[in-house]
DRENDO-1510 file (C-alpha; in Angstrom, 1 decimal, always signed):
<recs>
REC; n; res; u; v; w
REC; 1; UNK; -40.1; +116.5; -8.1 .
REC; 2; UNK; -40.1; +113.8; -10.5 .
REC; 3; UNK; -36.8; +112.9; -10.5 .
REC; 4; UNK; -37.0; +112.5; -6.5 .
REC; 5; UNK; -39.9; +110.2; -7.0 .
REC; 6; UNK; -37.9; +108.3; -9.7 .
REC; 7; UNK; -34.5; +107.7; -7.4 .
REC; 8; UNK; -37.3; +106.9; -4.1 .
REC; 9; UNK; -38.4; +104.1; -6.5 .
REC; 10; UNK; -35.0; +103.0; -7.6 .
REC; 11; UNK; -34.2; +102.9; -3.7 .
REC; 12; UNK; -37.5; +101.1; -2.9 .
REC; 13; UNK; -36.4; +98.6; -5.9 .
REC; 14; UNK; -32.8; +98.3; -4.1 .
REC; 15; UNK; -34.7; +97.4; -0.7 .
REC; 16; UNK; -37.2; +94.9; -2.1 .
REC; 17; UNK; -34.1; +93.3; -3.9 .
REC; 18; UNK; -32.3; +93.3; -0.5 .
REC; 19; UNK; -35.0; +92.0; +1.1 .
REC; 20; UNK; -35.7; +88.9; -1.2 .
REC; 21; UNK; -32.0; +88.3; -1.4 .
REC; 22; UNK; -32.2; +88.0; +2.3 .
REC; 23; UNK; -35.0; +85.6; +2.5 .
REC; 24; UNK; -33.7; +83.6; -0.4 .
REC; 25; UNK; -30.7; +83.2; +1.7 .
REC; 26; UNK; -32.5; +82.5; +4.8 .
REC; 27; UNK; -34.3; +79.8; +3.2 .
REC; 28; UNK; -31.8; +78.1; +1.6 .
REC; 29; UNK; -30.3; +78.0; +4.9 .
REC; 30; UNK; -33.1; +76.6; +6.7 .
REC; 31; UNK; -33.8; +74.0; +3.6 .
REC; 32; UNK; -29.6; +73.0; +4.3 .
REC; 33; UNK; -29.8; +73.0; +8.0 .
REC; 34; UNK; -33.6; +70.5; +7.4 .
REC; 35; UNK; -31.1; +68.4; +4.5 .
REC; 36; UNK; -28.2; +68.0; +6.7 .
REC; 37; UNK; -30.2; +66.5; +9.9 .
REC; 38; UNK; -32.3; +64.2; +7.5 .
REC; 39; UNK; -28.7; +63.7; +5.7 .
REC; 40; UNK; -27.0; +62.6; +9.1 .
REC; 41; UNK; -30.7; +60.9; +10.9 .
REC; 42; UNK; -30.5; +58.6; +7.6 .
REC; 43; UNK; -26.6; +57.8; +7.6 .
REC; 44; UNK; -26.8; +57.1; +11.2 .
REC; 45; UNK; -30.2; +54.5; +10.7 .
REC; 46; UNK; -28.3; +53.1; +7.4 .
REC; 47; UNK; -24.9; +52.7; +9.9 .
REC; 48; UNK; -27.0; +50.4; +12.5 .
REC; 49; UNK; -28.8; +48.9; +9.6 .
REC; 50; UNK; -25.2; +48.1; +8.5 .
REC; 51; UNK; -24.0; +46.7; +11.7 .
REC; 52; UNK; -26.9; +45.0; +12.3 .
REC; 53; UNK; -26.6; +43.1; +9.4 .
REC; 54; UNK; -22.9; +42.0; +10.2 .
REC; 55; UNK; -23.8; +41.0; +13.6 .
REC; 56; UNK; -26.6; +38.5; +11.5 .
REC; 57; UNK; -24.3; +37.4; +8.4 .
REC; 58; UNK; -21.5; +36.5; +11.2 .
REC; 59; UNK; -24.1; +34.7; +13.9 .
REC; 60; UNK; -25.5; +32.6; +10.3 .
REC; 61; UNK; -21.7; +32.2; +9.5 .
REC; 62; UNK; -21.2; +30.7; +12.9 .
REC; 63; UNK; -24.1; +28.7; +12.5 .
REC; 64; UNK; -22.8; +27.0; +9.4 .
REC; 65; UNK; -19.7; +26.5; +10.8 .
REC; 66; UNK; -21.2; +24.7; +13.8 .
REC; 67; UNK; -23.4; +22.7; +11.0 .
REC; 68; UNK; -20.4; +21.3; +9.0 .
REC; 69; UNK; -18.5; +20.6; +12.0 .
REC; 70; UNK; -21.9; +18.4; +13.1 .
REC; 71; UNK; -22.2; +16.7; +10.0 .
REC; 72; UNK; -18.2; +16.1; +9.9 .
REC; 73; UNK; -18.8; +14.1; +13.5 .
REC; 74; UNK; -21.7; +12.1; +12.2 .
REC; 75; UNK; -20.3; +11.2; +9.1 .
REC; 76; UNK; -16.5; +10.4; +10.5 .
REC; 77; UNK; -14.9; +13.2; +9.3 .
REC; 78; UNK; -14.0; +14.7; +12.0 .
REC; 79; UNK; -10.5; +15.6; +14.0 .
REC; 80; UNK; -11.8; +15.0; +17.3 .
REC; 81; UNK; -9.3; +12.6; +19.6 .
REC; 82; UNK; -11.2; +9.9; +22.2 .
REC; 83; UNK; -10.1; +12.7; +25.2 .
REC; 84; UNK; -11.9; +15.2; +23.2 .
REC; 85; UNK; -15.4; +13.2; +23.2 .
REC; 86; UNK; -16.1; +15.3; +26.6 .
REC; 87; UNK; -17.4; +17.6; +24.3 .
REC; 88; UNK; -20.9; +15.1; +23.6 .
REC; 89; UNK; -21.8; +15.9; +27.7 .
REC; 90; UNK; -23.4; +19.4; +26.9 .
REC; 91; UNK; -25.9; +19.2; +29.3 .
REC; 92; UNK; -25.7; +20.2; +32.9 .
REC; 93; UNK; -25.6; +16.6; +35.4 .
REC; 94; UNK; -29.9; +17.6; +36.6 .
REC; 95; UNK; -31.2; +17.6; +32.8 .
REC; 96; UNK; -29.6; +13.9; +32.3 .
REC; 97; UNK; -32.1; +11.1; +31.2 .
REC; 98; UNK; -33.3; +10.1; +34.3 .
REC; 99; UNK; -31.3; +6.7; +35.4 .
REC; 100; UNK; -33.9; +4.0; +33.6 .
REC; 101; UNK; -32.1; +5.1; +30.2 .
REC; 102; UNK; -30.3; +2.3; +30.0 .
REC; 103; UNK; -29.9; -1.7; +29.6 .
REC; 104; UNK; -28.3; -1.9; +32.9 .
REC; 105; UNK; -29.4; -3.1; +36.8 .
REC; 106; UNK; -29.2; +0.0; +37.9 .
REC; 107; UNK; -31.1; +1.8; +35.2 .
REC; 108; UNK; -34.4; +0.0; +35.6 .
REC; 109; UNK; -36.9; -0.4; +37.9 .
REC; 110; UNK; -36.3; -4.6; +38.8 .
REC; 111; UNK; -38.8; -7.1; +37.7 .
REC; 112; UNK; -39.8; -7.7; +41.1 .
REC; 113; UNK; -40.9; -4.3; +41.7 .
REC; 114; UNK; -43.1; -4.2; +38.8 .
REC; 115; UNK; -46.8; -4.6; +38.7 .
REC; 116; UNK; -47.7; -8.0; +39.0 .
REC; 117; UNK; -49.5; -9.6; +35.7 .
REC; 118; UNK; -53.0; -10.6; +36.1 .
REC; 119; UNK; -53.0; -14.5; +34.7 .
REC; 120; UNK; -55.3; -15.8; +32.3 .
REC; 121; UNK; -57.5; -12.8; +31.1 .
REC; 122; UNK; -58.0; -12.0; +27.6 .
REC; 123; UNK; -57.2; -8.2; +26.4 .
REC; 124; UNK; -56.2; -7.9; +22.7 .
REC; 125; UNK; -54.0; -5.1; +22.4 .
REC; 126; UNK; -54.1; -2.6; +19.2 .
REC; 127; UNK; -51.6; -5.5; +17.1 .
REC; 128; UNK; -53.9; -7.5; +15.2 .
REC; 129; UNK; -51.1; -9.9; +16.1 .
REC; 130; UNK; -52.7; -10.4; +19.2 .
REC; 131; UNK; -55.2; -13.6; +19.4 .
REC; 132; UNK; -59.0; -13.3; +20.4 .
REC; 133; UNK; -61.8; -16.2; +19.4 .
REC; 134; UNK; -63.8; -13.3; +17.8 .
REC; 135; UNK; -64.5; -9.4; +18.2 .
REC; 136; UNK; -67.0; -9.9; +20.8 .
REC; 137; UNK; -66.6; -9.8; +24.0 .
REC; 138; UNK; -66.2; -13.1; +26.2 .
REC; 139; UNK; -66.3; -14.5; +29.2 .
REC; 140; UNK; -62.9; -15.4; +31.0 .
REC; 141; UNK; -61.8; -18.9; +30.7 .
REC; 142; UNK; -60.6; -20.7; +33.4 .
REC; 143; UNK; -57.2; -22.1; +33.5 .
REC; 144; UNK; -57.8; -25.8; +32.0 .
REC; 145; UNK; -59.4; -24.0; +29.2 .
REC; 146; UNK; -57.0; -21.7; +28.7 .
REC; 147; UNK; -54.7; -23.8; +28.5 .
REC; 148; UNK; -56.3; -26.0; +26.1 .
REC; 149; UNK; -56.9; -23.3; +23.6 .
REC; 150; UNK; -54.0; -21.3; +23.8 .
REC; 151; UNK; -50.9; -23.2; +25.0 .
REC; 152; UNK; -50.5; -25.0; +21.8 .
REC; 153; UNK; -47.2; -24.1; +21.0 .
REC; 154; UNK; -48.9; -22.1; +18.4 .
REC; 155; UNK; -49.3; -18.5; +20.4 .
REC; 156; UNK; -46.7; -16.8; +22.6 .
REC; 157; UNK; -47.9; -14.7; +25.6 .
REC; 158; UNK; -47.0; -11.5; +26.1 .
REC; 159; UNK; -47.2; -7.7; +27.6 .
REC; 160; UNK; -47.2; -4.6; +26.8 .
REC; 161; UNK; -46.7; -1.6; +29.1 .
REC; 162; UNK; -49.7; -1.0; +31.1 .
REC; 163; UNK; -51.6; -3.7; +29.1 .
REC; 164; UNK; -52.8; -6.7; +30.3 .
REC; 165; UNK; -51.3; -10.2; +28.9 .
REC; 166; UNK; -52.3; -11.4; +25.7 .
REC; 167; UNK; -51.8; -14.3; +23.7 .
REC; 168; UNK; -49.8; -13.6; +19.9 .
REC; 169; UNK; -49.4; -15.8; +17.0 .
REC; 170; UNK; -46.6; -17.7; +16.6 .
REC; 171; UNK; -45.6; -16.3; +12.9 .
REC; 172; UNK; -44.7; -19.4; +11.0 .
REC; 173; UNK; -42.3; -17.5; +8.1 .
REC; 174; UNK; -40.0; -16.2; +10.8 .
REC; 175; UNK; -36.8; -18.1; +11.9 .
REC; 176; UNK; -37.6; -19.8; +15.3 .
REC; 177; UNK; -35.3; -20.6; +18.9 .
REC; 178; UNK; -33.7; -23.5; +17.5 .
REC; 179; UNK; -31.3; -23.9; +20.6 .
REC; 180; UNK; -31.8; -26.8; +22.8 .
REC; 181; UNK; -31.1; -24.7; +25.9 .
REC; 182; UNK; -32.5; -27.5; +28.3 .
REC; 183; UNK; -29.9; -30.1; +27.3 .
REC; 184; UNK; -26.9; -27.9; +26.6 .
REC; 185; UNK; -27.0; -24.9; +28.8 .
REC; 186; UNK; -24.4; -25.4; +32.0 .
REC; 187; UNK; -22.9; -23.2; +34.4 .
REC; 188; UNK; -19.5; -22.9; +34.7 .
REC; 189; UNK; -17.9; -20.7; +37.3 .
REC; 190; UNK; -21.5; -19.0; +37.8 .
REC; 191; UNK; -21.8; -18.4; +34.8 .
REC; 192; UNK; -24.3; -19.9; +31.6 .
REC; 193; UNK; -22.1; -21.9; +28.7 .
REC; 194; UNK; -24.2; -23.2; +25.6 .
REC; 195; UNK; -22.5; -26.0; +23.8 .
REC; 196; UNK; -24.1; -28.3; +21.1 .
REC; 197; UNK; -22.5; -30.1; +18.3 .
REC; 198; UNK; -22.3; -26.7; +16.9 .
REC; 199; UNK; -22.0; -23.9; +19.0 .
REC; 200; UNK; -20.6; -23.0; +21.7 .
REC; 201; UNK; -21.1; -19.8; +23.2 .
REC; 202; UNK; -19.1; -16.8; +24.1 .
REC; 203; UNK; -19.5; -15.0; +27.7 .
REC; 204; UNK; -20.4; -11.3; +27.2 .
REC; 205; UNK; -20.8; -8.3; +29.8 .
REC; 206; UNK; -23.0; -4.9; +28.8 .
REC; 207; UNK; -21.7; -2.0; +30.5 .
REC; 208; UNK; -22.4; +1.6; +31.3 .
REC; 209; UNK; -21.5; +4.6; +33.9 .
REC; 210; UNK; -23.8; +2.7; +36.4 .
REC; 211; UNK; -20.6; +0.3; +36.9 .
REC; 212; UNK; -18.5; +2.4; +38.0 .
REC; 213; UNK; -14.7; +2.0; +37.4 .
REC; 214; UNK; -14.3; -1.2; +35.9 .
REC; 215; UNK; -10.4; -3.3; +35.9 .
REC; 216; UNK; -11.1; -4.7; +32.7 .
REC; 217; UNK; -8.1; -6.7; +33.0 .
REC; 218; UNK; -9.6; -8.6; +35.6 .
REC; 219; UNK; -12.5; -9.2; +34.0 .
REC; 220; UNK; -10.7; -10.7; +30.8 .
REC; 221; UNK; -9.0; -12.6; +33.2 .
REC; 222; UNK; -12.7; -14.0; +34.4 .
REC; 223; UNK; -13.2; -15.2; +31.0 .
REC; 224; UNK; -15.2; -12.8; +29.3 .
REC; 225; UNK; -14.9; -12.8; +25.8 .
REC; 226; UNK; -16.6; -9.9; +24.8 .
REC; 227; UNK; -18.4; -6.1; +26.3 .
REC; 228; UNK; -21.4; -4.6; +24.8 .
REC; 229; UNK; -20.5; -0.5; +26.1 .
REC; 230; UNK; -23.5; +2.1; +26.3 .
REC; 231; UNK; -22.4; +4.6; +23.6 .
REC; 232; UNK; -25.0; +7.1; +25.5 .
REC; 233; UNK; -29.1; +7.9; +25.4 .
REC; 234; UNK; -31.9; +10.2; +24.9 .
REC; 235; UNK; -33.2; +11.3; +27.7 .
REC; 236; UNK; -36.8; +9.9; +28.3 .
REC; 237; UNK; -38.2; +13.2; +29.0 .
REC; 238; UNK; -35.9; +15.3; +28.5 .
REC; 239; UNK; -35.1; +14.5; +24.9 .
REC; 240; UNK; -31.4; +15.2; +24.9 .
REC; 241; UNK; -28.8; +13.2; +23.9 .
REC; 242; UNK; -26.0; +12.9; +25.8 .
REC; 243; UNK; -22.5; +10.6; +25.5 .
REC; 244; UNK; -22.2; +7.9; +28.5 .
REC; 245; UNK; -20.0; +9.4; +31.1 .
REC; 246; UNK; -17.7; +6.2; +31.1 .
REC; 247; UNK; -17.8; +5.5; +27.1 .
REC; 248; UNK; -14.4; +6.6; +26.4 .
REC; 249; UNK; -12.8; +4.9; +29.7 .
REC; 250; UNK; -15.1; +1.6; +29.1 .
REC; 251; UNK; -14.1; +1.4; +25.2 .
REC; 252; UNK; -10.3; +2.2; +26.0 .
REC; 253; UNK; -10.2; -0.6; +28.6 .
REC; 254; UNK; -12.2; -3.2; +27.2 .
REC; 255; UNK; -10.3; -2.8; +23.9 .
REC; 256; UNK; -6.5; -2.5; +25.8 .
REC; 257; UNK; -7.7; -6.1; +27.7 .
REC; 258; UNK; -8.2; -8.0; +24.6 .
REC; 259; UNK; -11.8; -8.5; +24.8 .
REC; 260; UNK; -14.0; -7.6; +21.3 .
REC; 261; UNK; -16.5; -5.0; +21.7 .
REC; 262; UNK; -19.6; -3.8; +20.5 .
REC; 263; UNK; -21.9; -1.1; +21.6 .
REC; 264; UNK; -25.6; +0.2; +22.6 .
REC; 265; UNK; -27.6; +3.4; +22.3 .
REC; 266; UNK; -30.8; +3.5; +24.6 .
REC; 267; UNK; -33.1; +5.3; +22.1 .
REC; 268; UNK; -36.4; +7.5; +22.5 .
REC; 269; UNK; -36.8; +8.4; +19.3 .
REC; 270; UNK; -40.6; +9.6; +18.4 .
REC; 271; UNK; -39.9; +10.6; +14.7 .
REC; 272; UNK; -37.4; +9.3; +11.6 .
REC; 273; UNK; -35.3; +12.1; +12.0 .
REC; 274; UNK; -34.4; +11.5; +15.8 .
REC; 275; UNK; -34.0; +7.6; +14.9 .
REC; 276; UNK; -31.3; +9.3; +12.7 .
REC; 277; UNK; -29.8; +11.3; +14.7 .
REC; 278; UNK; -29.3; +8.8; +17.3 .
REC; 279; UNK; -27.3; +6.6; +15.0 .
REC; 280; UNK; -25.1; +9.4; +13.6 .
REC; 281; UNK; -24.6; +10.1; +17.1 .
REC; 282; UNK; -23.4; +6.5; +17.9 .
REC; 283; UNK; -21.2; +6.3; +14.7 .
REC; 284; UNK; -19.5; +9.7; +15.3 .
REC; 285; UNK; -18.3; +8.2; +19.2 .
REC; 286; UNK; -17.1; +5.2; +17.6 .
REC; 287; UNK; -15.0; +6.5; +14.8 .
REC; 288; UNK; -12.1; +6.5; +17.0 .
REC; 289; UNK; -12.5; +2.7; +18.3 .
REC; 290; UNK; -14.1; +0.6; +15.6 .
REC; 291; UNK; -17.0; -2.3; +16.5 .
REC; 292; UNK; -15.8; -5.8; +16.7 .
REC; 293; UNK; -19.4; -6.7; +17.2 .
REC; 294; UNK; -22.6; -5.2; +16.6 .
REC; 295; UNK; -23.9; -1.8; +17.1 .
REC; 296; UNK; -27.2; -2.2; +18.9 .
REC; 297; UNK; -30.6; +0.1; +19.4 .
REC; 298; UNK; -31.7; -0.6; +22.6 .
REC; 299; UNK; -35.4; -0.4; +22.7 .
REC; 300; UNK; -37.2; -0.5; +25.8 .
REC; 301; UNK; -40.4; +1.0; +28.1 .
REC; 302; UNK; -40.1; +2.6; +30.8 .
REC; 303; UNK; -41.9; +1.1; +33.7 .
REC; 304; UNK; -43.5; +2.4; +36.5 .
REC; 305; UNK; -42.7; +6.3; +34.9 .
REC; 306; UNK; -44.3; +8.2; +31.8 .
REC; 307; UNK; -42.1; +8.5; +28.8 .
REC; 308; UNK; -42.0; +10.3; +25.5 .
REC; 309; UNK; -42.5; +7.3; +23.2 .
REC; 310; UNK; -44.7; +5.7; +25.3 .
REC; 311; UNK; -47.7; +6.7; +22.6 .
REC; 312; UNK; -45.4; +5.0; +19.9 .
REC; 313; UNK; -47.3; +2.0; +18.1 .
REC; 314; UNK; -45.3; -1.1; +17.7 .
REC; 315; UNK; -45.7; -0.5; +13.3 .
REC; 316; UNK; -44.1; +2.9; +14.2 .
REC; 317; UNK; -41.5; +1.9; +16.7 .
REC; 318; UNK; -40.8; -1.0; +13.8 .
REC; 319; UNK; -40.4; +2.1; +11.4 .
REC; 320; UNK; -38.3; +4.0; +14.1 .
REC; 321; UNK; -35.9; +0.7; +14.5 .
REC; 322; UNK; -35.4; -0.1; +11.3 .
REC; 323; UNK; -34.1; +3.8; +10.2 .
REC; 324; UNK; -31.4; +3.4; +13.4 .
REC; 325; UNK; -30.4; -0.1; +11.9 .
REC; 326; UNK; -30.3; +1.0; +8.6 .
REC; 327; UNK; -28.2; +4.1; +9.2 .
REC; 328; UNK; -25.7; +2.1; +11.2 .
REC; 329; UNK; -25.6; -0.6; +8.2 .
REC; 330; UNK; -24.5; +1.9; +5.8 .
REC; 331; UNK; -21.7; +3.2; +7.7 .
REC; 332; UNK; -20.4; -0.3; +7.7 .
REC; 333; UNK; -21.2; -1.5; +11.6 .
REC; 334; UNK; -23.5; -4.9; +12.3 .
REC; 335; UNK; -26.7; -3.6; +13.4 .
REC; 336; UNK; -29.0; -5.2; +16.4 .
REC; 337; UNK; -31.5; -5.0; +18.2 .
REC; 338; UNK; -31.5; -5.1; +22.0 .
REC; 339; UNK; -35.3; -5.4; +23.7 .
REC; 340; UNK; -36.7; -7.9; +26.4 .
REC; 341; UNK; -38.7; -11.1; +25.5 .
REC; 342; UNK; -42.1; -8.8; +25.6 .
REC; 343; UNK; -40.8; -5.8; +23.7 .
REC; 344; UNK; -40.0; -8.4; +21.2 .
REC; 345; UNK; -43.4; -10.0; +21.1 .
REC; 346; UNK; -46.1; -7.4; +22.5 .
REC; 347; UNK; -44.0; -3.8; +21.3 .
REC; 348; UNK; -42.2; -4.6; +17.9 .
REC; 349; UNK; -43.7; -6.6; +14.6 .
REC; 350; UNK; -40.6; -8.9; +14.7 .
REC; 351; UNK; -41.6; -10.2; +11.0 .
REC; 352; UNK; -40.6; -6.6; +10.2 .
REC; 353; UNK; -37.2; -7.0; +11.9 .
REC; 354; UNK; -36.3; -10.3; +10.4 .
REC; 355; UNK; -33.1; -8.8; +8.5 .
REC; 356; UNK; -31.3; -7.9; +11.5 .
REC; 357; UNK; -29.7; -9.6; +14.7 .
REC; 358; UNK; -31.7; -10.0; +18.2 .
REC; 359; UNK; -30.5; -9.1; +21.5 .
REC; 360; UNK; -32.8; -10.9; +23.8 .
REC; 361; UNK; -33.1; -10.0; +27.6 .
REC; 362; UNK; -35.3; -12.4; +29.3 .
REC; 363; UNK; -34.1; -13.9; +32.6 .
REC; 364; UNK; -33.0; -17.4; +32.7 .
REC; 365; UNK; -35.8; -19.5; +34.1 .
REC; 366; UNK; -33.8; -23.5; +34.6 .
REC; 367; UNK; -36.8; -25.4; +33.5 .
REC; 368; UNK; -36.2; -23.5; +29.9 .
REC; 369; UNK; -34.0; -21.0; +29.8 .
REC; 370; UNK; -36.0; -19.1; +27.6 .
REC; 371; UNK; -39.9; -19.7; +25.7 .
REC; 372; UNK; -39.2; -16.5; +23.2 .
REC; 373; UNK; -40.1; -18.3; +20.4 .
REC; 374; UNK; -37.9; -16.6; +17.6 .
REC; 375; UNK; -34.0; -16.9; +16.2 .
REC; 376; UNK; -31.5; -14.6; +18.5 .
REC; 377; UNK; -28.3; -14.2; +18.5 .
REC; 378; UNK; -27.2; -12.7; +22.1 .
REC; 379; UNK; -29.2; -13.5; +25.0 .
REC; 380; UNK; -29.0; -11.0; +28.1 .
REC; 381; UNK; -29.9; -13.7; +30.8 .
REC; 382; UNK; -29.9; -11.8; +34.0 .
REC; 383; UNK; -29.1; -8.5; +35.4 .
REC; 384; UNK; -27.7; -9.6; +38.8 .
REC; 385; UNK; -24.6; -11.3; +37.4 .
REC; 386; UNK; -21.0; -10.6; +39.0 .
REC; 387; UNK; -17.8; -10.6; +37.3 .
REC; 388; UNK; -14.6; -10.2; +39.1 .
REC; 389; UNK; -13.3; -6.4; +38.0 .
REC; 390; UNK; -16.7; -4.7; +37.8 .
REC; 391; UNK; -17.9; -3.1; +41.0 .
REC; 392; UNK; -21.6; -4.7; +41.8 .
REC; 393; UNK; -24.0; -6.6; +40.0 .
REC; 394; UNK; -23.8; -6.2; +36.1 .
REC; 395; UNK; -25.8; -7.9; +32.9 .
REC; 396; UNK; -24.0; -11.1; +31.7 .
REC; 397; UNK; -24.7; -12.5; +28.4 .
REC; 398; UNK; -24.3; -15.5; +25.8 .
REC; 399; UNK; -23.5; -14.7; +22.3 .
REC; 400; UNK; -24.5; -17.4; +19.8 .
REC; 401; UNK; -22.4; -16.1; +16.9 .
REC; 402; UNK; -18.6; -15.3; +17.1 .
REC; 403; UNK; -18.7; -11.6; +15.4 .
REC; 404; UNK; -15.2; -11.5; +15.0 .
REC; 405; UNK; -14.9; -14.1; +12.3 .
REC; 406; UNK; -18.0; -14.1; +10.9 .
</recs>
C-alpha cells in the first residue's frame, strides 16, 4: 500500500510539473504576443515621427533656400535676367494697391476734386513747426490781419491731410529756392525751360503702367532728356509689394532711346523694416539696368481714402525716409525724395532731410512758379502734360542738376 501511495505522489508531482510547465509557457506567450504589439505600436509611432520630421527639416530646407535666394535679389547677387523680373508680380491683379499708389495723373485723385481749403483759420497741427501767437485759443483774424502777421516771408502755409491750413516757420539753417523762376522760366514747345546765367534745365517725364505703351523714341525725339520710371509700390491697404507692370518695358525703352533714367518707389512703409525692404526691393529690379539719376521714395497721402500710414507722424515718416535713402545710398544709387509742396512742409521735418535731393510736385502757378520755400532739385510742375510717344496726359518735369555729370 505504501508503495502505491508513493508512485500516486510521484505521478501527482509529474502532473503539477506539467501543469506549471504549461502555464509558464502560456505566459510567456501571452507576455511575447503583449511585447510584439507594443514592439510594432512603437516602431510604427517612431516611423511617422520619423517622417514627420523629414517632411519639417525639408519644408525649413526650402525655406532657407527661398531666404538666400531673397537676400541674393536684394543685395544684387542674383541670376535673374530683366524677362525674369515677372517673377516680383506675385499677387493676383484684385489685391493690387489700389491705383492712387503712384506719382502719376492717373493714380491720384486731381487737385480739383479735393476738398477745398478753408482760408485764413488758424489750426496748429501736432509739429511744433507750425505757428500760433500762444497756446490759447484765439479769435480768427480777418484777412488784412492775417496778412499782416503772417505773410512776412517768414512762414510758409501749408496742409496736412484732413487738417486745416496752418502757417510753418520758415527754418533759417536750411538751404532756400534760390531760382528766379519769374524771370527765367519760358515755355518752349509747351513745355517749362529754366535758364539763368547758370543753369539751364533739363526736360524730364515720370512714368508708370498708367501710360500705357509708350514709343520712347518719339518721346526722345520731343526733347526729353531724361524719365523717372515707377520701380513698383506697396499697396496702401493691402501692404504688398508688387513690381510696376511696365518697369522692365519702360527701363528697356527709355534706356535703348538715349534718354538717362532714374526711378521711384511709392512707399507705405509704417515701420524701419518695411522702409528697408522697400529699398532692397528697388535695388534688386535695378540691378540689371543701373540709375543714371536718382533713386527716389515717393512719399505721399492718400486723399479722399484711408491708408495704412495715414497715423504716421511727420518725425516718424522723417525716420521712415531717411532708412529708404540711406539704404539706397549704400548700394551706391543717388537717393531723393519725391513729395508735393505740402508733404514737404506740413508731413516731413525737411531740416531732417537736408542731406538728400528734393523732388518737388507743386503745380506751376505763372505769377511764381512755385512759393516752396526750400533748395530742390527736380520740380514735377504739372500732371496734365503731353509728350508726343506717351498715350494721354503724363507728369513733366524740370531737373536743376545734370545727374549724369555731376
Amino acid at each position: 500500500m505504501a508503495g502505491f501511495f508513493e508512485d500516486q505522489d510521484r505521478e501527482d508531482k509529474r502532473a503539477y510539473k506539467k501543469m506549471v510547465i504549461y502555464f509558464v509557457t502560456a505566459a510567456s506567450l501571452v507576455m511575447l504576443l503583449f511585447l510584439t504589439v507594443i514592439y510594432f505600436n512603437t516602431k510604427e509611432k517612431q516611423e511617422k515621427k520619423r517622417a514627420l520630421e523629414r517632411e519639417m527639416k525639408a519644408q525649413e530646407e526650402a525655406l532657407n533656400e527661398q531666404r538666400l535666394e531673397d537676400e541674393a535679389l536684394a543685395v544684387g547677387e542674383s541670376n535673374l535676367t530683366s524677362g525674369d523680373l515677372d517673377f516680383w508680380d506675385m499677387y493676383e491683379k484684385d489685391e493690387e494697391p489700389e491705383p492712387s499708389v503712384s506719382a502719376n495723373n492717373d493714380d491720384l485723385i486731381d487737385r480739383k476734386d479735393r476738398p477745398k481749403e478753408e482760408e485764413n483759420k488758424y489750426k496748429p497741427l501736432s509739429s511744433n513747426r507750425a505757428y500760433t501767437d500762444n497756446e490759447d485759443p484765439i479769435e480768427e483774424p480777418d484777412d488784412e490781419v492775417e496778412k499782416d502777421s503772417k505773410d512776412d516771408g517768414k512762414h510758409i502755409k501749408a496742409k496736412a491731410k484732413d487738417e486745416d491750413a496752418a502757417w510753418y516757420d520758415i527754418i533759417d539753417d536750411l538751404d532756400k529756392n534760390s531760382y528766379d523762376l519769374k524771370a527765367n522760366l519760358n515755355m518752349d514747345e509747351n513745355i517749362l525751360e529754366y535758364k539763368d546765367k547758370n543753369i539751364r534745365s533739363l526736360r524730364g517725364v515720370d512714368v508708370s503702367k498708367y501710360q500705357g505703351n509708350i514709343d520712347w523714341s518719339k518721346v526722345k525725339a520731343a526733347g526729353i532728356d531724361f524719365a523717372m520710371i515707377r520701380v513698383g509700390a506697396r499697396g496702401y491697404g493691402s501692404a504688398q509689394m508688387m513690381l510696376d507692370d511696365n518697369f522692365v518695358s519702360n527701363m528697356m525703352g527709355a534706356k535703348a532711346a538715349g534718354l538717362e533714367t532714374g526711378a521711384y518707389f511709392f512707399s507705405q512703409a509704417v515701420t524701419e523694416e518695411e522702409a528697408v525692404e522697400e529699398a532692397n526691393f528697388t535695388v534688386g529690379a535695378l540691378m540689371n539696368y543701373g540709375a543714371t539719376y536718382p533713386v527716389a521714395i515717393d512719399v505721399e497721402w492718400i486723399e479722399n481714402d484711408k491708408a495704412r500710414a495715414d497715423k504716421l507722424t511727420p518725425e516718424e515718416r522723417t525716420d521712415l525716409t531717411v532708412r529708404f535713402c540711406e539704404t539706397i545710398k549704400s548700394f551706391g544709387y543717388k537717393p531723393m525724395i519725391y513729395a508735393t509742396r505740402d508733404m514737404l512742409i506740413a508731413g516731413l521735418l525737411p531740416d531732417k532731410l537736408a542731406d538728400y535731393d528734393v523732388w518737388l510736385c507743386d503745380d506751376y502757378r505763372p505769377e511764381i512758379g512755385t512759393d516752396y520755400p526750400y533748395e530742390f532739385n527736380m520740380w514735377q510742375y504739372t500732371k496734365k502734360g503731353t509728350v508726343d510717344g506717351i498715350p494721354g496726359d503724363v507728369d513733366i518735369n524740370l531737373c536743376f542738376v545734370n545727374y549724369k555729370e555731376k
